[in-house]
DSSP file (Angstrom, degrees, kcal/mol; ACC not computed):
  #  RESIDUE AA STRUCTURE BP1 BP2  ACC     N-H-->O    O-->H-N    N-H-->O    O-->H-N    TCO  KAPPA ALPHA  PHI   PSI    X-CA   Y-CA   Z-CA
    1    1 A X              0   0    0      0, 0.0   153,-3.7     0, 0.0     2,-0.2   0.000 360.0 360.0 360.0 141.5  -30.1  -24.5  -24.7
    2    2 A X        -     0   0    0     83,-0.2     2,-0.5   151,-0.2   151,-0.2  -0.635 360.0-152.0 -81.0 148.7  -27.1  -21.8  -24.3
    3    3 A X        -     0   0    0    149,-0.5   149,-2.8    -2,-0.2     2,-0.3  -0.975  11.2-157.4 -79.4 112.6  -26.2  -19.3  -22.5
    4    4 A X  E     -AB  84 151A   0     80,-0.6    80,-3.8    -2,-0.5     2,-0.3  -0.916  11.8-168.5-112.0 136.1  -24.1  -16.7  -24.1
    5    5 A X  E     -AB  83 150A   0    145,-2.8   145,-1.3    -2,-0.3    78,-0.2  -0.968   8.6-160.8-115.9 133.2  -22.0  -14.5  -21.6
    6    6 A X        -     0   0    0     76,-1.1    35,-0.2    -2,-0.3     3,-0.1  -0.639  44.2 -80.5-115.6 173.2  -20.3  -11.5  -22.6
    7    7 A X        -     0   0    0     33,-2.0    -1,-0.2    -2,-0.2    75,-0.1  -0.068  69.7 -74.5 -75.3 161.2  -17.2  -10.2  -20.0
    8    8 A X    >>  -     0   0    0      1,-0.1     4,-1.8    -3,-0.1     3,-1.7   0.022  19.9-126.2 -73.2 165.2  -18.5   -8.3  -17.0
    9    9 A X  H 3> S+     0   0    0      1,-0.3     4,-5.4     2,-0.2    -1,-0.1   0.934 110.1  54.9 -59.2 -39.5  -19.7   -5.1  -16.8
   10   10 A X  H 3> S+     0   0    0      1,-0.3     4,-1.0     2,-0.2    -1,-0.3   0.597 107.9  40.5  -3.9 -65.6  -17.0   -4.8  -14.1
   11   11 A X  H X> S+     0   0    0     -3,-1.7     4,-3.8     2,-0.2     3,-0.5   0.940 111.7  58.5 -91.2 -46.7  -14.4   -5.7  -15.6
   12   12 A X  H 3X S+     0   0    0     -4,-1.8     4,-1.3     1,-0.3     5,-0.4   0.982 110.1  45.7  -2.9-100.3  -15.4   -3.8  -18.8
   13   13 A X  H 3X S+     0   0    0     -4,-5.4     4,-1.9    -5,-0.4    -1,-0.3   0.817 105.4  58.7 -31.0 -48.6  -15.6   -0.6  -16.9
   14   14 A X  H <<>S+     0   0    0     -4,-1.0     5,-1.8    -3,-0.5     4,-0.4   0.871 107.4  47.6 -62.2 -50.3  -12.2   -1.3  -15.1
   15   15 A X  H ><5S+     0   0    0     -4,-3.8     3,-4.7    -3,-0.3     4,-0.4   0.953 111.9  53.0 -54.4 -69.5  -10.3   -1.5  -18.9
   16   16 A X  H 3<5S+     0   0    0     -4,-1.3    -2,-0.2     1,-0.3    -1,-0.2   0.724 106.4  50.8 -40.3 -41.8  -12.3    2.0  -19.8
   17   17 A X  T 3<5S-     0   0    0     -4,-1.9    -1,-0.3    -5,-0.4    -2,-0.2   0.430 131.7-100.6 -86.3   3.8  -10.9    3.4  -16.5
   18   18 A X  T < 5 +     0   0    0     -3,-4.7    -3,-0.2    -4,-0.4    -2,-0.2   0.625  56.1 173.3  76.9  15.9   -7.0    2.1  -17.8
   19   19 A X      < -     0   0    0     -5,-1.8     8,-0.7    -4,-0.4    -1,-0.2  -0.073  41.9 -98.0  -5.5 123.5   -6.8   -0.8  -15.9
   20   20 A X  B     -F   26   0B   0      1,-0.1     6,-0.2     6,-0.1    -1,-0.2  -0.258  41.9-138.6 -85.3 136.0   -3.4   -3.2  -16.9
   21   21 A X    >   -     0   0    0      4,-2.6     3,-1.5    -3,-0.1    -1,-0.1   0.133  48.3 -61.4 -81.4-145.5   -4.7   -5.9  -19.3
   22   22 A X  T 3  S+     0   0    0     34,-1.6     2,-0.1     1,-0.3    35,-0.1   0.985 144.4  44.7 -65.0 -41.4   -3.4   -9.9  -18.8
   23   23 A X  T 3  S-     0   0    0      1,-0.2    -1,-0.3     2,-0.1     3,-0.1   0.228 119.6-109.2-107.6  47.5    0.1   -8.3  -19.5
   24   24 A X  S <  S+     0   0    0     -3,-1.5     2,-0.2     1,-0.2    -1,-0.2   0.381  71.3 136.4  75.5  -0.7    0.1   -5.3  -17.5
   25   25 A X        -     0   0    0      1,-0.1    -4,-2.6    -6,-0.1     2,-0.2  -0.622  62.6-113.6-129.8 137.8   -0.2   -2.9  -20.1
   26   26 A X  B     -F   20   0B   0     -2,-0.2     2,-0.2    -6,-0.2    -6,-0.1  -0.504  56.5 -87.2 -91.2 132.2   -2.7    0.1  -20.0
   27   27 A X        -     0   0    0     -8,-0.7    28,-0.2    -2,-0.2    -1,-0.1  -0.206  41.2-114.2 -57.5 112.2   -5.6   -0.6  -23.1
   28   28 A X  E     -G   54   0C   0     26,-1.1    26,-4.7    -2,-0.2     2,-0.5  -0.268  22.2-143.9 -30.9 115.8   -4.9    0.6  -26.5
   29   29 A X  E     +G   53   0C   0     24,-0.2     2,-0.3    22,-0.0    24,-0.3  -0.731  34.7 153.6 -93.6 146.9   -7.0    3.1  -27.5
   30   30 A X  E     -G   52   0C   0     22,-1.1    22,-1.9    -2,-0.5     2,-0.3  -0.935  42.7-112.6-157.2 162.0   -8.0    2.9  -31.4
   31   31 A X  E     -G   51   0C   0     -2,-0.3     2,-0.5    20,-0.2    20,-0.2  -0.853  43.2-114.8-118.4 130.4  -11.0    4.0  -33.9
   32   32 A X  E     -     0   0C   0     18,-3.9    17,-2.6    -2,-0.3    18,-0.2  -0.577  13.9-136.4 -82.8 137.5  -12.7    1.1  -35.2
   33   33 A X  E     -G   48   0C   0     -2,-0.5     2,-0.4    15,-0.2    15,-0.2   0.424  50.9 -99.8 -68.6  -0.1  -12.5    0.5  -38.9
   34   34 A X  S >  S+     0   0    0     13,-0.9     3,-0.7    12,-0.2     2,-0.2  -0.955  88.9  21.9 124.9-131.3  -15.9   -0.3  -39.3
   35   35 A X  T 3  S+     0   0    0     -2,-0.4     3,-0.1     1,-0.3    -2,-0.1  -0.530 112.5  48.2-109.0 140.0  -17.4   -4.5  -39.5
   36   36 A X  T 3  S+     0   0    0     -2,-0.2     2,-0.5     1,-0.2    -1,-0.3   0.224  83.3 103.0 114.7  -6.2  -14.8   -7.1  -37.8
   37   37 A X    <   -     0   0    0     -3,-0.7     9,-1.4     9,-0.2     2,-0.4  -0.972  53.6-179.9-118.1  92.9  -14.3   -4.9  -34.6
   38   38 A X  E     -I   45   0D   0     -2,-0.5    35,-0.5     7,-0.3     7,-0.2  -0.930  20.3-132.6-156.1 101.8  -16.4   -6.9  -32.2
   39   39 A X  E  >> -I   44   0D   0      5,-2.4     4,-2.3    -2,-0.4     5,-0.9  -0.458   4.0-146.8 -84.9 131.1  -16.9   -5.7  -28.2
   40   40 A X  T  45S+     0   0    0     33,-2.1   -33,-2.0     1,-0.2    -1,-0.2   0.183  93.1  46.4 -57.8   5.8  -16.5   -8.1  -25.8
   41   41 A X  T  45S+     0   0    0    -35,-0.2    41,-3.0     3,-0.1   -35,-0.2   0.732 123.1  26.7-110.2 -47.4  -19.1   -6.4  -23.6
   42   42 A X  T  45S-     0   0    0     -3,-0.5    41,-0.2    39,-0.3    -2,-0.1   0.604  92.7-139.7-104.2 -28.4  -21.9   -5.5  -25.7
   43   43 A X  T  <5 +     0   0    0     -4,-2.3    47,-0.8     1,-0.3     2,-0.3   0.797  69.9 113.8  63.5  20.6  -21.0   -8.7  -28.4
   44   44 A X  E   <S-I   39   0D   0     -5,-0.9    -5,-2.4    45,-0.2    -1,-0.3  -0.928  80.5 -90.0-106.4 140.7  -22.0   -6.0  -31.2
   45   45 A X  E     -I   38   0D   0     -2,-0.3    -7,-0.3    -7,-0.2     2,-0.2  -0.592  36.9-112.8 -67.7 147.7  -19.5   -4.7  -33.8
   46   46 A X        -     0   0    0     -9,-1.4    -9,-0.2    -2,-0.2   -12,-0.2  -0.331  44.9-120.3 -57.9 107.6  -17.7   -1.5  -32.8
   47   47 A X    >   -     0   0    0     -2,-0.2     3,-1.0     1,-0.1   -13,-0.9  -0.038  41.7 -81.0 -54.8 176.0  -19.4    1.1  -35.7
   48   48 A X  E 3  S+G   33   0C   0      1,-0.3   -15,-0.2   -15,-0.2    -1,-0.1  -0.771 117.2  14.2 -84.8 112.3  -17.0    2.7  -37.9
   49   49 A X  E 3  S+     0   0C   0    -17,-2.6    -1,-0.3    -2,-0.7     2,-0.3   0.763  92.3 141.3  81.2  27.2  -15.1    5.7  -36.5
   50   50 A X  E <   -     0   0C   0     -3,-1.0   -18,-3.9   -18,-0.2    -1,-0.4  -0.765  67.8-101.5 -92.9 151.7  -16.3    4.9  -32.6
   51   51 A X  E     -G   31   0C   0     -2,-0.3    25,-1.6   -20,-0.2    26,-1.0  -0.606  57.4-169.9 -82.8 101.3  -13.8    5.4  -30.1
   52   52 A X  E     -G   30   0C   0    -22,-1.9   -22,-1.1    -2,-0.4     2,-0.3  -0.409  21.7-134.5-111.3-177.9  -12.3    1.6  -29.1
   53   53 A X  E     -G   29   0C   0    -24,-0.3     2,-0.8    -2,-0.2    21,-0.6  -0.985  10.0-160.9 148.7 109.1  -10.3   -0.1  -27.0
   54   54 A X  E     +GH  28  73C   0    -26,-4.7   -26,-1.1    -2,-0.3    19,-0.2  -0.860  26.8 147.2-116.8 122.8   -7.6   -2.7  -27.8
   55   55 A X  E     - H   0  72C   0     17,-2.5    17,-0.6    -2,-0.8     2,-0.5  -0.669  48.9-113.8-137.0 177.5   -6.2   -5.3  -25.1
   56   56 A X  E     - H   0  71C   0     15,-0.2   -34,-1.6   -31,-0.2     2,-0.4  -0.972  44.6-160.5-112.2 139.1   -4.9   -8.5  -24.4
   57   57 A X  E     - H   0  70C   0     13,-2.8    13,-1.2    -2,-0.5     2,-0.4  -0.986  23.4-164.0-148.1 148.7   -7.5  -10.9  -22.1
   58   58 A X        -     0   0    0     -2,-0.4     2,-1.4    11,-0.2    11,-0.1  -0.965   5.5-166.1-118.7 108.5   -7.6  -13.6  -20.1
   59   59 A X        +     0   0    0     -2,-0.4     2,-0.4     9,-0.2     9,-0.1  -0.391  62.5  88.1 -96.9  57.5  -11.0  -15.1  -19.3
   60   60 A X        -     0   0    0     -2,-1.4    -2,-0.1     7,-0.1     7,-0.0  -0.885  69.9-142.7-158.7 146.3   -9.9  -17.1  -16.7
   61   61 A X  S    S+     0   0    0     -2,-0.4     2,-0.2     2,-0.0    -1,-0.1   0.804  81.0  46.3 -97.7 -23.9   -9.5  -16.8  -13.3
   62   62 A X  S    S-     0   0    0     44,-0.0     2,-0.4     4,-0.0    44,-0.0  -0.620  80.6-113.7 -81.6 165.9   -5.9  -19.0  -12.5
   63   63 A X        +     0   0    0     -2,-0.2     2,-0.2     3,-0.0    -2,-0.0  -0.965  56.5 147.0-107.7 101.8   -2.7  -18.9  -14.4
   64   64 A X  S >  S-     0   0    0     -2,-0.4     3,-0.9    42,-0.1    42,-0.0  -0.647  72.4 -95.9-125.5 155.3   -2.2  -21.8  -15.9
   65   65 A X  T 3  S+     0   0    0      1,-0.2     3,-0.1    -2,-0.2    42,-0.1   0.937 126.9  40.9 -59.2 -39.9   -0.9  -24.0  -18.9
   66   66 A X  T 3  S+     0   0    0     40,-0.2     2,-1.0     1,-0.1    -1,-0.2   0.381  79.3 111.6 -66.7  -9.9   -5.0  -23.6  -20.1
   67   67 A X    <   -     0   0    0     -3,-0.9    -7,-0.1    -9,-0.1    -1,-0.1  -0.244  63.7-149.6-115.5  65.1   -5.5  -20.3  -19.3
   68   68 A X        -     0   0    0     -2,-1.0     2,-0.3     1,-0.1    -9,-0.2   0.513   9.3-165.3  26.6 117.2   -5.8  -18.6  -23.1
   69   69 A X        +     0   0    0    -11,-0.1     2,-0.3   -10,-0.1   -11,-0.2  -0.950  25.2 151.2 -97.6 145.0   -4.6  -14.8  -23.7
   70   70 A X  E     -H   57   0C   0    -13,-1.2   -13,-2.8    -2,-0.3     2,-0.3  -0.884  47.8 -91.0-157.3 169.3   -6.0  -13.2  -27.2
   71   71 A X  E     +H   56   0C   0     -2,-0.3     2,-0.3    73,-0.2   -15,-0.2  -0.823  42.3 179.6 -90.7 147.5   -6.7   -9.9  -28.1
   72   72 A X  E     -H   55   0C   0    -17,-0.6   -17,-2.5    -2,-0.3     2,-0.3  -0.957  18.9-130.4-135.1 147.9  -10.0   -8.5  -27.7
   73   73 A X  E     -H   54   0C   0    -35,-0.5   -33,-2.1    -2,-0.3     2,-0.4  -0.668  13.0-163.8 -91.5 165.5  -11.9   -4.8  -28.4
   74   74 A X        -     0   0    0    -21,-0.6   -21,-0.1    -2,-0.3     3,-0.1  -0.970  29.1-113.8-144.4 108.0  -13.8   -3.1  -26.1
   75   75 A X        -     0   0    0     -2,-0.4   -23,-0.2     1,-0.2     4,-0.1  -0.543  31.4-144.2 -35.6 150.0  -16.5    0.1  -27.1
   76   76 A X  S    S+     0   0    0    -25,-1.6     2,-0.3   -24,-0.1   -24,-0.2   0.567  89.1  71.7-101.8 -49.5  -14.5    3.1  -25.2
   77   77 A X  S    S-     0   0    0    -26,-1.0   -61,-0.0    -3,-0.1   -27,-0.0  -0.598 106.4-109.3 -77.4 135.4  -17.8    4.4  -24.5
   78   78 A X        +     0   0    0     -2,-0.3     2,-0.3   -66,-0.0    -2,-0.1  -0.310  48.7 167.8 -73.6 165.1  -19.6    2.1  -21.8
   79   79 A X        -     0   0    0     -4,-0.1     3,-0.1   -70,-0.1     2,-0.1  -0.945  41.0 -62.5-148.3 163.5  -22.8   -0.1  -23.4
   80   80 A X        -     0   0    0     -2,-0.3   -39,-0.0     1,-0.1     0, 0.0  -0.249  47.2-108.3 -52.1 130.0  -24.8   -2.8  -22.3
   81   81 A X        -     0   0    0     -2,-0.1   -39,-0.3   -39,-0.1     2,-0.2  -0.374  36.2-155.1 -68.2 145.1  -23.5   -6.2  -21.5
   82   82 A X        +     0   0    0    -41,-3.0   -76,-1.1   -75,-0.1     2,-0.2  -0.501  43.6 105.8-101.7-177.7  -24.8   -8.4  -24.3
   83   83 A X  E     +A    5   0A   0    -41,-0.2     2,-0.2     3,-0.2   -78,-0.2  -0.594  29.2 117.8 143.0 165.7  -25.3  -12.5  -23.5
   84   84 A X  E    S-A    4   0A   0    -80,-3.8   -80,-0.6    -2,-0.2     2,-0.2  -0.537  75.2 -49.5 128.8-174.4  -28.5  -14.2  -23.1
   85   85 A X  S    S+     0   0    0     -2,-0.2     2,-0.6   -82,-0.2   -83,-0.2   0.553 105.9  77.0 -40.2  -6.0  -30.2  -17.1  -25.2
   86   86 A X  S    S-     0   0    0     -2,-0.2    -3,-0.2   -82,-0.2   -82,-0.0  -0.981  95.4 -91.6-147.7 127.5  -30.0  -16.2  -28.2
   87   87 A X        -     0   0    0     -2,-0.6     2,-0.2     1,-0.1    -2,-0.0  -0.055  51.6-123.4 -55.4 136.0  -26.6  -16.2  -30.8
   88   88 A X    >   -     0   0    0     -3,-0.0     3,-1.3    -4,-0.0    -1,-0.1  -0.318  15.3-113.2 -50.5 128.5  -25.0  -12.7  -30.3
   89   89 A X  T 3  S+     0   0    0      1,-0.2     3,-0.3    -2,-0.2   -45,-0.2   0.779 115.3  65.2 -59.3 -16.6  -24.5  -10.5  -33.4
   90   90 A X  T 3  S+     0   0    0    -47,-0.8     3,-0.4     1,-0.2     4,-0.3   0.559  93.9  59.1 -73.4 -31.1  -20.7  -10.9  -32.9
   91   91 A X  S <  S+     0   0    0     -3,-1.3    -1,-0.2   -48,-0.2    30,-0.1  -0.301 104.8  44.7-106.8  58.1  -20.8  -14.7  -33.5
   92   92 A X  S    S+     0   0    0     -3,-0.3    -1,-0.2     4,-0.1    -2,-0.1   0.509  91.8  73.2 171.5  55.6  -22.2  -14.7  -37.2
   93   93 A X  S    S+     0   0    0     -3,-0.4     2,-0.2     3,-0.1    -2,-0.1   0.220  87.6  64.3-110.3 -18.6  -20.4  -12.2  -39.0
   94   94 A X  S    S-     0   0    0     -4,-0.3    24,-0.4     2,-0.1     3,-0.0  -0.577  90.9-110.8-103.7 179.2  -16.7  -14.2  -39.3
   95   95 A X  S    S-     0   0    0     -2,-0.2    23,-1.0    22,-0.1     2,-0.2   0.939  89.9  -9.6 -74.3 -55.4  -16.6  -17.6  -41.5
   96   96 A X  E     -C  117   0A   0     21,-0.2     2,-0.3    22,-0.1    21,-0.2  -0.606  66.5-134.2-142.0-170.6  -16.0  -19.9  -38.8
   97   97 A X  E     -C  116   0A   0     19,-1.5    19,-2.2    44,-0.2     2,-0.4  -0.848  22.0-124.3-143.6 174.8  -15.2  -19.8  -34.9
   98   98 A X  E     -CD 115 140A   0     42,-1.9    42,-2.8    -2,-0.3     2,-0.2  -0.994  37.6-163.9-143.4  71.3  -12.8  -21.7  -33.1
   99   99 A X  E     -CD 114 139A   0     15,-4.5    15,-1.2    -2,-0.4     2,-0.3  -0.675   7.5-177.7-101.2 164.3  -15.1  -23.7  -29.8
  100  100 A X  E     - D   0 138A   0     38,-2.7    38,-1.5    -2,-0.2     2,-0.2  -0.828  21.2-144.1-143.4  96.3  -13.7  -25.1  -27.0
  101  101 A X  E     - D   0 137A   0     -2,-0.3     8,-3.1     8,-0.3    36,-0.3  -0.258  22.7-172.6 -66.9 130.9  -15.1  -27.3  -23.6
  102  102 A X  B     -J  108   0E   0     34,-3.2    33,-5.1     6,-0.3    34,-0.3  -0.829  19.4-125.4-119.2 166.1  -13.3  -26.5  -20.3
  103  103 A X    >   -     0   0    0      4,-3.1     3,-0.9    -2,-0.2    33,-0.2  -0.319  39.0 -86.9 -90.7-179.2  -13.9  -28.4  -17.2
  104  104 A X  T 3  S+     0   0    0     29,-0.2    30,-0.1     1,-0.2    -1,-0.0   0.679 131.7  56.6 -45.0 -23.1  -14.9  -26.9  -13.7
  105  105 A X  T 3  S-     0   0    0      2,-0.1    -1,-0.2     0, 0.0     3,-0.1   0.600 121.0-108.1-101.2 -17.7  -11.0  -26.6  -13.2
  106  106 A X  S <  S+     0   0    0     -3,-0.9     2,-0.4     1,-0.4   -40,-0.2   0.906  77.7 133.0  87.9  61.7  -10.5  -24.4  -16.5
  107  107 A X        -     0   0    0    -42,-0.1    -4,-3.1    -6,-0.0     2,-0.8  -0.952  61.9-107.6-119.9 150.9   -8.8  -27.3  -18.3
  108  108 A X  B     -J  102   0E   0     -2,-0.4     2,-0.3    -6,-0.2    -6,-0.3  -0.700  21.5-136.2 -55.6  99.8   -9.9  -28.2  -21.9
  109  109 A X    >   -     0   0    0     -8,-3.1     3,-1.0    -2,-0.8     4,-0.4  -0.578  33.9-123.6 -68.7 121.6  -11.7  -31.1  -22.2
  110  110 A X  T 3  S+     0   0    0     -2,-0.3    -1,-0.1     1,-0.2    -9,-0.1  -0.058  89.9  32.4 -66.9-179.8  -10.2  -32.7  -25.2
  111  111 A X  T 3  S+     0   0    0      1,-0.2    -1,-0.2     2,-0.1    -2,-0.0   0.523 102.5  89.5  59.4   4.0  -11.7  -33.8  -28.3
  112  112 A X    <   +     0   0    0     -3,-1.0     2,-1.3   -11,-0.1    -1,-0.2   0.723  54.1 103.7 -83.1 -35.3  -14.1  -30.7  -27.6
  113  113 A X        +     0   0    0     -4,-0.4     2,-0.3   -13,-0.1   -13,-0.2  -0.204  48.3 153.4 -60.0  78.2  -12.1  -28.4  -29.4
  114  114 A X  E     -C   99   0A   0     -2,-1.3   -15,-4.5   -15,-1.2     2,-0.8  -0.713  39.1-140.5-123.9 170.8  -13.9  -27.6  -33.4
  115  115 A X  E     +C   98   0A   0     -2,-0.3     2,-0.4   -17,-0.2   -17,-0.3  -0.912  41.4 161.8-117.2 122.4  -13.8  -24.6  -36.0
  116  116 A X  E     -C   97   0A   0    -19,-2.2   -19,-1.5    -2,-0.8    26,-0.1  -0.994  36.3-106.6-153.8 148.8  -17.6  -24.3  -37.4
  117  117 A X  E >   -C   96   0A   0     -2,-0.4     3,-2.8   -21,-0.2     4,-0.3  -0.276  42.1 -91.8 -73.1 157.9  -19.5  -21.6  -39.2
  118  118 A X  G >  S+     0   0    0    -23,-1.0     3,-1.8   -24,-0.4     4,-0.3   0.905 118.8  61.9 -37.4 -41.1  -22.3  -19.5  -37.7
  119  119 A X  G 3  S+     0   0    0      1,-0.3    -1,-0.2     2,-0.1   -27,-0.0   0.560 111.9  32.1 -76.1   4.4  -25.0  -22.1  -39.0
  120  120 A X  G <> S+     0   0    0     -3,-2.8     4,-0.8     3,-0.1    -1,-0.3   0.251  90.5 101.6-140.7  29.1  -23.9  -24.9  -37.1
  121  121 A X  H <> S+     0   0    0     -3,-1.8     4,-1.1    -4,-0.3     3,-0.4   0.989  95.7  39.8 -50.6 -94.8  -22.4  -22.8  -33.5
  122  122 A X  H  > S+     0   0    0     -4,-0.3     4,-1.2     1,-0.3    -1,-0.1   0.395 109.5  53.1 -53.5 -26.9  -25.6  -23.7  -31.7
  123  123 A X  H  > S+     0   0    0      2,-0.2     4,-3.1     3,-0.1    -1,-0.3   0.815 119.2  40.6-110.4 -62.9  -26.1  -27.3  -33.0
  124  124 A X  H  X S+     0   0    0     -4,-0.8     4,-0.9    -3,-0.4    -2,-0.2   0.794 108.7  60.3 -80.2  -9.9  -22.0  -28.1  -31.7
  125  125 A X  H >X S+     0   0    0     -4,-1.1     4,-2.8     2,-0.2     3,-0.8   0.935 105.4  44.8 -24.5 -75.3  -22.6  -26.1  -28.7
  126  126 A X  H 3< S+     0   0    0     -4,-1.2     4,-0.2     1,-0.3    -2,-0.2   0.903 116.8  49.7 -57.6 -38.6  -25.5  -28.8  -27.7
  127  127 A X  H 3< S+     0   0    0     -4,-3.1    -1,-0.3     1,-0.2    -2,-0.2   0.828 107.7  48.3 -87.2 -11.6  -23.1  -31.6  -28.7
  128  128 A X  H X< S+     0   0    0     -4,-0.9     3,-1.9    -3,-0.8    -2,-0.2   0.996 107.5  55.7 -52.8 -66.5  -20.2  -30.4  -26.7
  129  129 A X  T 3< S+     0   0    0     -4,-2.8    -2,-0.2     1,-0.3    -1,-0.2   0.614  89.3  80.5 -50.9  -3.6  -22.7  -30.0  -23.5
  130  130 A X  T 3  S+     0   0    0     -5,-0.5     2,-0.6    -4,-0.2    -1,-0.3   0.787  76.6  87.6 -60.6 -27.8  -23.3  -33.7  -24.3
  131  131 A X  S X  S-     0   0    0     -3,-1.9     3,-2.5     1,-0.2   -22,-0.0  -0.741  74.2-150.5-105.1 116.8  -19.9  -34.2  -22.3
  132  132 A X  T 3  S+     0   0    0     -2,-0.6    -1,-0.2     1,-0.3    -3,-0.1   0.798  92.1  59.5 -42.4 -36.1  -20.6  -34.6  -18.8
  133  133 A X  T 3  S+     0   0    0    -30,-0.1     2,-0.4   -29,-0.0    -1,-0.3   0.299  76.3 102.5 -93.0  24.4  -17.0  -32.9  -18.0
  134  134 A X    <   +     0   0    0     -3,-2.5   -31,-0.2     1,-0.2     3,-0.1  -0.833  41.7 178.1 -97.3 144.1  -17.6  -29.6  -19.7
  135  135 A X  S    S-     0   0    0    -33,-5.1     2,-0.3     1,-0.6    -1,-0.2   0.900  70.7 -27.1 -88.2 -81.5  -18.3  -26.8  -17.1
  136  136 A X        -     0   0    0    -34,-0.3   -34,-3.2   -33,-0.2    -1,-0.6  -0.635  62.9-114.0-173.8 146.0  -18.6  -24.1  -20.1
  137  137 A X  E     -DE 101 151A   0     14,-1.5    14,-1.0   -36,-0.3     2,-0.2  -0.975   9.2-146.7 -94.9 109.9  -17.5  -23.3  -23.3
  138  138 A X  E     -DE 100 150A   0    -38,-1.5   -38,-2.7    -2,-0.3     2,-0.4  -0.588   9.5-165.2 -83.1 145.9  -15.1  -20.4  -25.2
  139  139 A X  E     +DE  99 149A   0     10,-3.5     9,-2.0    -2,-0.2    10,-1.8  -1.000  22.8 162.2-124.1 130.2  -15.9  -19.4  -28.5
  140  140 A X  E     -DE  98 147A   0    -42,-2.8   -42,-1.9    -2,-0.4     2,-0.2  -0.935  47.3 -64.8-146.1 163.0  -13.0  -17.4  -30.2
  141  141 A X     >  -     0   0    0      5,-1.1     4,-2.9    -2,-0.3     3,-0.4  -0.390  30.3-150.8 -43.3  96.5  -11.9  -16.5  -33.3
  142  142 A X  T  4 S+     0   0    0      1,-0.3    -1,-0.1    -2,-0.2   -45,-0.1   0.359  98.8  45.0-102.3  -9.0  -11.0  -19.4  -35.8
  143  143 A X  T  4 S+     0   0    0    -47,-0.2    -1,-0.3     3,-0.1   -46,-0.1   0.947 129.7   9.7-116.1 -37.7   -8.6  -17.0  -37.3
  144  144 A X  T  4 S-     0   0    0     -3,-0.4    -2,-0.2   -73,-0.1   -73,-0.2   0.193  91.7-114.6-104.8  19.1   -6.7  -15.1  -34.7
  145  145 A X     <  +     0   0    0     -4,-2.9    -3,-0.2     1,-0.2   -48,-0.0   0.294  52.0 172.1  85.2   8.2   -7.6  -16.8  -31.9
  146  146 A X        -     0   0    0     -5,-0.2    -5,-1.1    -6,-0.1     2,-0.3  -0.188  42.6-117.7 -50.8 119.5   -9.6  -13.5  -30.4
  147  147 A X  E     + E   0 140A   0     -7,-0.2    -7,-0.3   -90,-0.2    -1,-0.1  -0.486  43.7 175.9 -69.2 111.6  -11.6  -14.7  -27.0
  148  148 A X  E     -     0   0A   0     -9,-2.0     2,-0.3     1,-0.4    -8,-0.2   0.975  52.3 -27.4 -73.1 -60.5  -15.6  -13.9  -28.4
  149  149 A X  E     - E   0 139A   0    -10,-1.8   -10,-3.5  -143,-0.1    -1,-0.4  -0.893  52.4-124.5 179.5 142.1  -18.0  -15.1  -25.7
  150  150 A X  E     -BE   5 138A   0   -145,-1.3  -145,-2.8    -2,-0.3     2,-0.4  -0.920  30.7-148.2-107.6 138.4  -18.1  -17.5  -23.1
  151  151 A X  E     -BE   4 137A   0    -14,-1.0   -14,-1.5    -2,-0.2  -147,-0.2  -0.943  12.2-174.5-122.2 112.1  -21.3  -20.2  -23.1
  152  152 A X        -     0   0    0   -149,-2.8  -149,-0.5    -2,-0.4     2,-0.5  -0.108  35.1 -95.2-101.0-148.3  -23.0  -21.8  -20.5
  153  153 A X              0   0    0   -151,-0.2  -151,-0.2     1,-0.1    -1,-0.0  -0.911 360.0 360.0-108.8 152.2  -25.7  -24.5  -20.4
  154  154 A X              0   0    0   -153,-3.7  -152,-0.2    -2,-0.5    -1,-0.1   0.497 360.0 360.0-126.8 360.0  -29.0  -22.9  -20.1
């Protein structure tokens, strides 16, 4: 079983307070358009005409050849960290995702890497965690590459 993690409350808060994103740069503030808007904290879409937050993040802790920048949104207003057993409302609203195994070391375990639709996320989850060398898994956006949710074994 998974664990879905969404970014920390922490760090969350820290953007809200204007905090430099990966490239230094103080978070875009923006009104969400509605369905597609999807905060990396709360792992719900951003309602239509709420008060957003637009960044570049890096969900990793080196800088590295592996270590992934995308843009992500953030509610403006704080919410509740989403995660927990059970698929996030954020991962089965786009066509597909874009998942990925990293090791302990934040390297990609090859041959991990696949683009699947909501109905089969959980089912290629279990068979990545099949590979002894995945630490964790990103799930990001199969279309612009957006970082969703990080997955752990549970």
């Amino acid at each position: 079983m998974a664990v879905f993690s969404a970014i920390p409350t922490a760090t969350a808060e820290a953007f809200r307070r204007g905090a430099p994103d990966a490239f230094g740069n103080e978070p875009e503030h923006a009104i969400s358009p509605g369905p597609g808007t999807p905060c990396r904290h709360c792992l719900k879409n951003i309602p239509e005409g709420e008060a957003m937050l637009v960044l570049a993040y890096k969900p990793f802790e080196g800088t590295h050849a592996y270590s992934e920048v995308g843009p992500i949104f953030l509610c403006a207003k704080a919410c509740e960290r989403g995660g927990g057993h059970d698929l996030p409302p954020v991962l089965t609203t786009a066509p597909d995702y874009l998942i990925k195994g990293y090791s302990s070391d934040e390297r990609i375990v090859y041959g991990t890497g696949v683009v699947t639709p909501p109905s089969e996320l959980e089912a290629r989850l279990d068979s990545i965690f099949a590979d002894p060398d995945v630490a964790y898994i990103h799930v990001r956006s199969a279309r612009n590459n957006c970082y969703q949710a990080r997955v752990d074994r549970g």
